[in-house]
N, C-alpha and C positions, 0 to 999 in steps of 0.2 A: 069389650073392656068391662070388664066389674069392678066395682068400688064396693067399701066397708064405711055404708053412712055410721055407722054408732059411734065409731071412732072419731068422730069429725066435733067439735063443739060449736061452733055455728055453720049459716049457711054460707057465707062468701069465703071461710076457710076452705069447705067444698067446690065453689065454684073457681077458686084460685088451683086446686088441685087440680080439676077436671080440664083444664084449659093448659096448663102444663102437661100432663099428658097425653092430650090431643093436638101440642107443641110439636112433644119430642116424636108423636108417630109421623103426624107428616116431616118433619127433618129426614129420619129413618128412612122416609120412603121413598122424600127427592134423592138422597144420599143413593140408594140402592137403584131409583133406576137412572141417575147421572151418569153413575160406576157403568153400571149395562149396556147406554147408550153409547160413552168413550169407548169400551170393548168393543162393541163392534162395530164403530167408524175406523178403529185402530187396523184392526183384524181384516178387514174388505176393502179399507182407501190405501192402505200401506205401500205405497209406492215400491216395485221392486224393479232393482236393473239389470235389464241384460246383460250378461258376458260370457266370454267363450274361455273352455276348454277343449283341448286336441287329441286324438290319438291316430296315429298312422299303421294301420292292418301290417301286419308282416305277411310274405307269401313261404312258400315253404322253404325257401333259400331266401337267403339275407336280401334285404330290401334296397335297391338304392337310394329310395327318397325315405328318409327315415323323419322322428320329430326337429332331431337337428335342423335336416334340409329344409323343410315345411317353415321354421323358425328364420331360416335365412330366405326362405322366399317370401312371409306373408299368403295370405289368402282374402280373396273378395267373397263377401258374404251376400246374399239378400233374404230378403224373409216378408214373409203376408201374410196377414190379419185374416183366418180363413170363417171367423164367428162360429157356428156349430159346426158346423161341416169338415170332416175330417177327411185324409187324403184321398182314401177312397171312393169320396162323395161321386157321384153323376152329377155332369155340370158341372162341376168344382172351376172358379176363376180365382186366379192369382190378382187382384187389380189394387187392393189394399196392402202396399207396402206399411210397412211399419218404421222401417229403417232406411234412410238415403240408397236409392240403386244403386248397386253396385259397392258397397261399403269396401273400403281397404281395411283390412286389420293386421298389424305388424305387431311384431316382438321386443319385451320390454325385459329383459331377463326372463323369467321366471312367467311373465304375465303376458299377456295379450290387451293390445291398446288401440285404438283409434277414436276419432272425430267427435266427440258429441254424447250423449246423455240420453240412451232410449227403454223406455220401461215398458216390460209385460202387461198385454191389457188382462183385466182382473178376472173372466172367465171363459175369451173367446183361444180356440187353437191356432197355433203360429206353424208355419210349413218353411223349415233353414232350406237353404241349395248356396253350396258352396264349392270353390275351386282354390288349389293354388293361384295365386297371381303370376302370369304367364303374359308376356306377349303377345305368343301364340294362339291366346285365345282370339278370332277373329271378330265375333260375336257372337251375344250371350238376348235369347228371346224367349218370349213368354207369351203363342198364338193361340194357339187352342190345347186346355191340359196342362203338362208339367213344361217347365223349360229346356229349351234344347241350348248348345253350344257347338258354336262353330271351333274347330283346332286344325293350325299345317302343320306339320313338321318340319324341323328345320332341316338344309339341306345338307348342313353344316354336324357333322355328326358328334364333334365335339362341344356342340350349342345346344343338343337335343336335351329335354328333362325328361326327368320321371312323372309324367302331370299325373295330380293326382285329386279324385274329387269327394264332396262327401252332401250326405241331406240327413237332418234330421222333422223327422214328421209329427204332427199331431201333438204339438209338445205345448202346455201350459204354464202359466204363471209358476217360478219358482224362484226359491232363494239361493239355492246352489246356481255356479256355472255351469250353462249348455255342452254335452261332450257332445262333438263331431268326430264323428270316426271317417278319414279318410281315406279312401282304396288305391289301388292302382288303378289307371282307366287306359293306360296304354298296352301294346307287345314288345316283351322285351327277347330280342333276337340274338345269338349267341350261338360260333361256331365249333366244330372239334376235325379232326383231320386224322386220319389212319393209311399208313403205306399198303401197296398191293405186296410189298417183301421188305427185306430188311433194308433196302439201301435207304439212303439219306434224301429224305425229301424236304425242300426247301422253301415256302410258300412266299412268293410275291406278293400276291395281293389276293382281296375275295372283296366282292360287289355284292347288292343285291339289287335289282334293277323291274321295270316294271309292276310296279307298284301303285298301288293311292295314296298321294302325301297329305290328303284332306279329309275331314268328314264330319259328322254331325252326332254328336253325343248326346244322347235322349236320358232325364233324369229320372222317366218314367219306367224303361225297362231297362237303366244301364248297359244300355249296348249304344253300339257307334252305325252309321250306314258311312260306310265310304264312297267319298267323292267316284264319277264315273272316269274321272281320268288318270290314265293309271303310267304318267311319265317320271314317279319318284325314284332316284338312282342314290344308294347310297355305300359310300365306302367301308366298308368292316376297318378297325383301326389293330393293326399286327404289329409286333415287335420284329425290328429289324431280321434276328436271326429264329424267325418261327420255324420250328423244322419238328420232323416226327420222323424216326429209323425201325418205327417196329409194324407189324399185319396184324397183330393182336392185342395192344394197349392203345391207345386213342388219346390224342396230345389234345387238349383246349386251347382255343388262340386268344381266349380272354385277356382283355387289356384293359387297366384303370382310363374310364371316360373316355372308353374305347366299345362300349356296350351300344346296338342298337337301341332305338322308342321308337317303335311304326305302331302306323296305324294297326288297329285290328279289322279285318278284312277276310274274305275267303279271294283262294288265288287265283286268278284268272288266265290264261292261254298268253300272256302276258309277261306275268311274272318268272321272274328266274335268276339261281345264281352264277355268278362269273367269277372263278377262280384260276390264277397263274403260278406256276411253279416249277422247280425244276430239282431233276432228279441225279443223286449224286451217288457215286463209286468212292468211296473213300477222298481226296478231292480234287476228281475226277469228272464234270459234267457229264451226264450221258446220254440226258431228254430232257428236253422244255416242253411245256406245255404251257400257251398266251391264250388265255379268257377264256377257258372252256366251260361252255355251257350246260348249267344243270336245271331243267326245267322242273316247276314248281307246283304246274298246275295238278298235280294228281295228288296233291298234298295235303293236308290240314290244314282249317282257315286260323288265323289269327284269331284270340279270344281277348278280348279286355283283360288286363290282371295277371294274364299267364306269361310263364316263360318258353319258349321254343328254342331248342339247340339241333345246328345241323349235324352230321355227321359225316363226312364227305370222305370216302375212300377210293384214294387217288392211283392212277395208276401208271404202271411204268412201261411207256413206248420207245423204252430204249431198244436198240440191236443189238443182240445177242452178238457176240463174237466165237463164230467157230471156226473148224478146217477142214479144208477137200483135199486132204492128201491123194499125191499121184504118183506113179513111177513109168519112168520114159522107156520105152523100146530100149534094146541095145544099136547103138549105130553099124549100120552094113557097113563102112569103111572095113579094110584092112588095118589089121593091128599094126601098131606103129611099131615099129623093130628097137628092140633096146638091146646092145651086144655088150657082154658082161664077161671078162675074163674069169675064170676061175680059179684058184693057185691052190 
């Protein structure tokens, strides 16, 4: 600070100067670092809240559980406080929740809502693992690593869902809503039927049988291990008059909430399909065929997410109708006498 003494005509007019503006610098300079100090308590205490946003993966064909469905079931979320340590960590424990186990979160229109008021911590990573809210889920654990879940399916094939799961990882403090991208995590099983000729084939019914109706869904490598017991038996859902008349176009027996959800699984000596049907002559019965078995085991294992379509080409054990024409000897009798005038 420089002053201009000449100017001044005595000395307490200068020292009244000199203290005025040794005033206003310190004001200036509580003023400036007040300002600094509120910035950044503002900036680092700001409390932010968790909330979700959704999006449900499409597979390459139209999805059954879509945002709709996902909106009309809710989903349970949990989530843990992981501090520096991101998913990949060695060691990594999940034991710092951050959120009520097992959170329910349901649909508000447009938004996502449940229970309670929980904020981002300000710079440690948070690890989501999420599922549809199912029944089915039997249990949901966290022993060693990522968490597993238990799932049966129901036996009931018009009960069964499209379960679907999602995790997001490594994620921090934000203003925006969390997207969770939700997959498919089951097999969605689907048949087609083609005649051995042109007649009219009629299908009663098709099973799948031998099967795992359980298993254990790991969030660490998105695959499932299926249960070791393999007695799930379930009905394929057909319309009354499902029939196919051709050897070379291929009829789908697809039914609205008529679609398989099995486990994903490889097939075991076990598994197989059972299909009934009968074959028609214009109408005509000509062959049935009750349960005939088509075994599975040399087939492709079930995958998380995918769709599998049988292709079953059925065949006709009907009897051919032909003829063994013959011609009789003539009889060694004597000719019968017919006496005929003649005029």
């Amino acid at each position: 600070m420089r002053l201009n003494i000449n100017k001044y005509n005595n000395i307490n007019e200068l020292k009244n100067t000199i203290m005025k503006k040794i005033l206003l610098a310190v004001t200036a300079a509580l003023a400036i670092t007040g300002c600094s100090q509120n910035e950044e308590f503002e900036s680092t205490g700001l409390k932010s809240e968790i909330v979700f946003n959704t999006i449900v993966s499409k597979t390459t064909r139209a999805a059954v559980t879509d945002i709709t469905g996902l909106r009309s079931s809710g989903f349970t979320v949990y989530a843990y406080n992981t501090g520096a340590n991101i998913i990949s960590s060695e060691g990594l424990e999940l034991t710092n929740s951050i959120i009520p186990e097992g959170l329910a979160v349901t649909s508000s229109g447009e938004n996502w809502i449940f229970t309670g008021t929980y904020y981002w911590p300000l710079n440690d990573y948070v690890q989501f693992f999420a599922y549809a809210t199912d029944d089915a889920v039997t249990e949901y654990s966290v022993s060693a690593g990522l968490p597993t879940l238990k799932y049966t399916i129901a036996s009931d094939v018009k009960s069964q869902k499209d379960f679907v799961v999602a995790q997001a990882n490594d994620k921090k403090k934000m203003a925006e809503a969390l997207q969770l991208t939700f997959t498919h995590a089951l097999t969605q099983v689907n048949f087609s039927v083609i005649g051995a000729d042109n007649s009219t084939y009629k299908i009663s019914s098709v099973s799948i049988e031998g099967v795992a109706e359980s298993g254990v869904y790991s969030f660490k490598t998105g695959k499932w291990t299926a249960g070791s017991e393999t007695t799930g038996k379930y009905a394929y859902t057909i319309a009354s008059n499902a029939s196919v008349s051709s050897s070379t176009t291929a009829v789908q027996l697809d039914q609205q909430n008529g679609i398989l959800m099995l486990m994903p699984q490889a097939m075991t000596d076990a598994a197989q399909i059972k299909i009934s049907y009968s074959v028609y002559n214009g109408e005509t019965e000509i062959s049935k065929s009750e349960n005939t078995v088509i075994p599975l085991k040399e087939t492709a294992a079930w995958e998380a997410g995918k769709k599998v379509r049988y292709t079953l080409k059925l065949a006709n054990n009907a009897a051919t109708m032909t003829f063994a024409p013959e011609v009789g000897p003539w009889a060694n009798d004597d000719d019968t006498p017919v006496n005929k005038d003649v005029e």
